[in-house]
N, C-alpha and C positions, 0 to 999 in steps of 0.2 A: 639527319643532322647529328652532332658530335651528339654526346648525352647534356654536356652544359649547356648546348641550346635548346633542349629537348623541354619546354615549359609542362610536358605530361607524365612526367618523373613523379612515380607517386612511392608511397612506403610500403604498400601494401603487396601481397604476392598477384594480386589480379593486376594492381598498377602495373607491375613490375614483367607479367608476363605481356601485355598486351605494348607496352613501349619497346618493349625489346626484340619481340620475336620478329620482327620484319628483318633485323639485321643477322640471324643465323642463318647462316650456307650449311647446307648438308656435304661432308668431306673437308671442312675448313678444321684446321687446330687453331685458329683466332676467331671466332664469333663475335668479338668484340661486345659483347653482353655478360653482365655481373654471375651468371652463372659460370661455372667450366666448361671445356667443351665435349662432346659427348664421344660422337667420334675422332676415330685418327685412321688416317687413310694407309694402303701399303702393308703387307705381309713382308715374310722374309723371301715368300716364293713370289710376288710381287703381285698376288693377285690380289683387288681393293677386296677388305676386310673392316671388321670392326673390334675394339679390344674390349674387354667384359665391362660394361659401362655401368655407371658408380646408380644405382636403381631410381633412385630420386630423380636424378639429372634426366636417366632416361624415358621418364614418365615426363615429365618436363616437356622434353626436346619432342617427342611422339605425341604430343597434347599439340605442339606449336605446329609440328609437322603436316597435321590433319586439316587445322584452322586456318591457316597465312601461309600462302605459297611464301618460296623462297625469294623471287624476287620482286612481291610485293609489299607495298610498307603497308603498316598496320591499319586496315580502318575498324575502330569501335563500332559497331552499331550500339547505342545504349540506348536506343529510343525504346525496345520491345522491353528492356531490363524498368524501366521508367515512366510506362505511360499510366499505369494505374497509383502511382505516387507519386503526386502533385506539392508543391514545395508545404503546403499546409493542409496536414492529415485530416487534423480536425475539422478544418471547415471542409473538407470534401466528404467524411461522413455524414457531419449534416445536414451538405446540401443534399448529398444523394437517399439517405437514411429514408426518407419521406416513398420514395419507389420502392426501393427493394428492401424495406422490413415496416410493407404497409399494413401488416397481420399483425405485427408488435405494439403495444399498449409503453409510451416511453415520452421522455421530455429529459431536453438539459437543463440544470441547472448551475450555479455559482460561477456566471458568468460564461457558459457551456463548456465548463473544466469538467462537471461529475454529469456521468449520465444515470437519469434515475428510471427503471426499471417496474412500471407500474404492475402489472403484474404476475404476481410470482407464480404461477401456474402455466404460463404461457411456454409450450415445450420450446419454441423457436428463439427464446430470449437469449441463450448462449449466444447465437452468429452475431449477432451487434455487440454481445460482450464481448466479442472475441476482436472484432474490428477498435474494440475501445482499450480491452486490454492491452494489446502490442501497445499502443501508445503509452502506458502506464498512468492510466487514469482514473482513477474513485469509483463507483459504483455502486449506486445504491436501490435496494430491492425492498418494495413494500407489499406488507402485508403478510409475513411470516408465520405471525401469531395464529394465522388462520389455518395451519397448516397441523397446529399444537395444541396438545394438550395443557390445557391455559392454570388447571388447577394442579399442574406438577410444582409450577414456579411461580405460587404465591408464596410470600414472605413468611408466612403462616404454616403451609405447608413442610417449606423446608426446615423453619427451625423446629416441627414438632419432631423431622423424621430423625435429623441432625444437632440438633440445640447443644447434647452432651459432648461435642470434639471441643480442641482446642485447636484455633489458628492462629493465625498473625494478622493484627489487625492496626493500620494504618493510621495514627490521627494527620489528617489531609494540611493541617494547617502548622503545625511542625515538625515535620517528619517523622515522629515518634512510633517506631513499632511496637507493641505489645504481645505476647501470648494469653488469649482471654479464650473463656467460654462462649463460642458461637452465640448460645441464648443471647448473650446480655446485646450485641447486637443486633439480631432481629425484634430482640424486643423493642427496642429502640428506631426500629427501620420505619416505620408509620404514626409511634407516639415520642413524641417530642420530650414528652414529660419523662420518659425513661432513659433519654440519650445522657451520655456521660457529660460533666463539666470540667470545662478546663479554668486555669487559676484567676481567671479576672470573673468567673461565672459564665462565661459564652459557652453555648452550645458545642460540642465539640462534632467535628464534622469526621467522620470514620469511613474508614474504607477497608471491606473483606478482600486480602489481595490474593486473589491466582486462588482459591478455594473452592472446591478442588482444585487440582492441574492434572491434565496427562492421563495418565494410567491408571492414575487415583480417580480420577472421574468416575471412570468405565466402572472400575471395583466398588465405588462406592452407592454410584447413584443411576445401576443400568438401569433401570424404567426411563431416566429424565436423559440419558444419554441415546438412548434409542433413538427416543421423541424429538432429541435433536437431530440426530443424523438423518433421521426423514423427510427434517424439515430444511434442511440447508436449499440455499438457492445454487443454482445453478449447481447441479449437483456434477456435469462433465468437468467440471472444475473445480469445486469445492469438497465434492465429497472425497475420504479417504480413498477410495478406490476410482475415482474416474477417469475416466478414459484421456482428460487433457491435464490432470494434475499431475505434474512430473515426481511430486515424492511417492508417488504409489507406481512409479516403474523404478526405484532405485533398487539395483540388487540388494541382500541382505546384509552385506557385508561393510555398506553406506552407513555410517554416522549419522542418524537424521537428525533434525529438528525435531523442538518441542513442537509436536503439530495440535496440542491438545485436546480437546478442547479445555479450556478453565473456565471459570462461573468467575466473574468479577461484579462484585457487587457494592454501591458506596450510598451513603445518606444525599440529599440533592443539598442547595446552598443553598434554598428556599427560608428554612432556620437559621440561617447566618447571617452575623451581620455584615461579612466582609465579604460581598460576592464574585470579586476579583481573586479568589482563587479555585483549582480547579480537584477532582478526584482523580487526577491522571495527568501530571506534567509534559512538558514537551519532551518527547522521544521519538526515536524510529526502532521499528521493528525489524529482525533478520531475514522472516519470510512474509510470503502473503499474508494476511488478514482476513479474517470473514466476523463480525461483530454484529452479533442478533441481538436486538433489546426486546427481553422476551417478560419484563413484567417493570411495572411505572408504577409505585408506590405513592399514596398520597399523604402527604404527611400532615397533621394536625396540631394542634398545642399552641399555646402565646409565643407570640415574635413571629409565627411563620407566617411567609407572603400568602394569599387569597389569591384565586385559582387567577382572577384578573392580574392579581399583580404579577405571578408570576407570567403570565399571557405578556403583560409589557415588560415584564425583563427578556423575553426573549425578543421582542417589537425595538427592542432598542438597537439592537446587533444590527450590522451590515449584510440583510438578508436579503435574496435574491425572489421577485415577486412569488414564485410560487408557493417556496414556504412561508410566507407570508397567508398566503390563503391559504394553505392546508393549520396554521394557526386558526384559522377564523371557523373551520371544519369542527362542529362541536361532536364528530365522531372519533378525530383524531386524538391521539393521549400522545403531547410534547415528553418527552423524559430527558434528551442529554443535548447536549451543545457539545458541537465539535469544531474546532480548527484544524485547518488542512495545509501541507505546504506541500508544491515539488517539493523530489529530492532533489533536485537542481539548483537548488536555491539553501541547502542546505549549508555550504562555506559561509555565503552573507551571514544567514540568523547567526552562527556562531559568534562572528566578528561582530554582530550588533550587540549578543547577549554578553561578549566578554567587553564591550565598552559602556555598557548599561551597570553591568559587576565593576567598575571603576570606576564610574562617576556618584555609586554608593559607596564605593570606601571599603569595598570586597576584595578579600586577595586573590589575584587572579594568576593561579601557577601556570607555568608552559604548559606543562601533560592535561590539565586542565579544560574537559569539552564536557560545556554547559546542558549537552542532546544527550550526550551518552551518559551523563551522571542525574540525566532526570531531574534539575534542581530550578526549572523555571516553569511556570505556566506566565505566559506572555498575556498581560491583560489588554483592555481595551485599548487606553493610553498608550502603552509600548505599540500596539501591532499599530496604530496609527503613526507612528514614527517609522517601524520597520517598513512601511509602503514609501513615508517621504525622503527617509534619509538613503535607504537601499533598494527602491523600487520594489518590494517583495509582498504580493498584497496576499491579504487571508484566504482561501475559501471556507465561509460559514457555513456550517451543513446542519438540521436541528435534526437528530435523531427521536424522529414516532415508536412508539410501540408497533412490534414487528417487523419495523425496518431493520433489515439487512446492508452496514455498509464495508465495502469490499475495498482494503488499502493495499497496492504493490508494495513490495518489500522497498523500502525505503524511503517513501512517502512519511515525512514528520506528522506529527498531530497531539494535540492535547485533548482533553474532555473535561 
């Protein structure tokens, strides 16, 4: 049929080969298909020939030539292209997960959006990572801590080996950077009584950012850089060198990313009195993630929540039952709360956050993106709106000591 009746017109070069080739004649100078045509028949000596054909075209026309007779019209097989991808990934790894990775120690959670990885030791846990990652989906690996040296990254430790640098330190609750003496923050990181105050007398909630990062890491603190890299999960993919991480086959000549690692470390909001804000606003990052929480500080002093209390601030969140009961596990140590979004969903949050910045009274410029300038942590209230007014619903993930959790490049989140 003409092409405008042809309803299998697609955009792409496989559409485009597979609608078209039934109409190419071998010796024709009209094929009537969006390519040119390859041959042209006739010599000067009249004997059929061909003229030096444009190279593209002729891989083309030599691909069609092999596959679809000439005067056959085109049949797709796409059943063999198709049968192991069923319209919904995810529930087909689920359903099937249970047979072929019955050696695997593993459970969904948050709603079966993050798959959690019970045991970090299990050499076979990559192949369900790997079924999970193409989909770009969360990951999270417990029990890291077990893997490490536990007295590198006490709070204690570091500022004895460290205390005298200076870095930049965050206060969480107005954006305010400073250059201060490391000490005065870890002294501060367990006793209350030595945290800084800000001007109404509240507790100031501080955050060490990116401290080290990079290169700085390595030079600064190779025993605890080691101890990391030994300890990553799923090392075919996380670590610098594995065999499925793409930045470690970039030739040298590539640009990379910051692949790190950095030590981020902030005070909990257990001392505060405003718990609706976070140590980590809502962003996305450029590449993948791997986020070890590799020590949970317990803080002490007047105002702070009692280990219960903070147990029901986190019992309040929209928690999926299992972490639920890994709370009630008096072996586990809660330390961060995380929110999670596709990046699919990322246009919506914008448009909510720049209409939430205008019904405060905030100036909301064009160039203006609420993600990339890091300036919201979305509390309870809001993401309860962001579910009703945009369909856009949280996944709450509660980050243990030695969980490992693994975000694809683009996946929003706050802490």
């Amino acid at each position: 049929p003409p092409a405008s009746q042809n309803n299998e017109q697609g955009s792409t070069l496989r559409d485009l080969l597979t609608t078209t080739a039934g109409k190419l004649r071998l010796g024709s100078t009209d094929a009537g298909i969006a390519f040119a045509p390859v041959y042209s028949t006739g010599t000067a000596s009249g004997k059929s020939g061909r003229t030096m054909p444009n190279i593209l075209d002729d891989i083309i026309a030599s691909v069609v030539e092999n596959k679809i007779p000439p005067n056959r019209a085109p049949k797709i097989n796409v059943k063999s292209e198709i049968k192991d991808e069923p319209k919904d990934d995810r529930k087909c790894i689920q359903d099937d997960s249970s047979k072929r990775y019955s050696d695997i120690q593993y459970s969904w959670i948050c709603d079966k959006h993050v798959l959690w990885l019970r045991d970090h030791k299990n050499n076979n846990n990559w192949k369900l990572f790997k079924e999970c990652w193409k989909q770009g989906r969360p990951v999270l690996v417990s029990g890291m801590h077990k893997k490490m040296n536990f007295s590198l990254w006490k709070a204690e430790s570091i500022s004895l080996d460290f205390g005298n640098q200076q870095a930049d330190i965050l206060n969480c609750k107005d954006s305010i950077i400073s250059n201060t003496n490391v000490k005065e923050f870890w002294d501060g990181f367990e006793d209350v009584s030595k945290r800084q105050k800000i001007k109404n007398g509240e507790t100031a909630l501080l955050k060490l950012k990116d401290w080290p990062s990079g290169e700085d890491f390595k030079a600064m603190m190779p025993a605890r850089y080691d101890d990391l890299l030994k300890s990553l999960p799923l090392p075919e993919y996380c670590s610098p060198e594995g065999k499925l991480n793409l930045a470690s086959h970039l030739p040298g000549f590539f640009v990379r990313p910051d692949l790190g690692p950095r030590l981020c470390s902030a005070y909990g909001v257990a001392a505060t009195k405003d718990h609706d804000i976070g140590t980590t606003n809502l962003h996305i990052e450029v590449s993948d993630v791997v986020n070890i929480l590799v020590y949970v500080g317990i803080a002490k002093g007047n105002g702070v929540l009692s280990k219960s209390g903070v147990l029901k601030k986190f019992e309040e969140e929209d928690l999926d039952d299992l972490l639920r009961k890994r709370l009630k596990d008096s072996s586990e140590l809660p330390g961060a709360l995380w929110h999670i979004y596709a990046g699919k969903d990322a246009d919506k949050i914008r448009e909510f956050l720049q209409k939430i910045a205008k019904e405060q009274g905030l100036e909301v410029l064009p160039e203006h993106d609420p993600i990339r300038d890091q300036s919201w942590y979305v509390n309870k209230k809001l993401r309860q709106r962001l579910l009703e007014e945009y369909g856009v619903k949280t996944c709450t993930v509660i980050q243990f000591l030695g969980d490992a959790i693994i975000l694809p490049a683009g996946a929003l989140h706050q802490v």
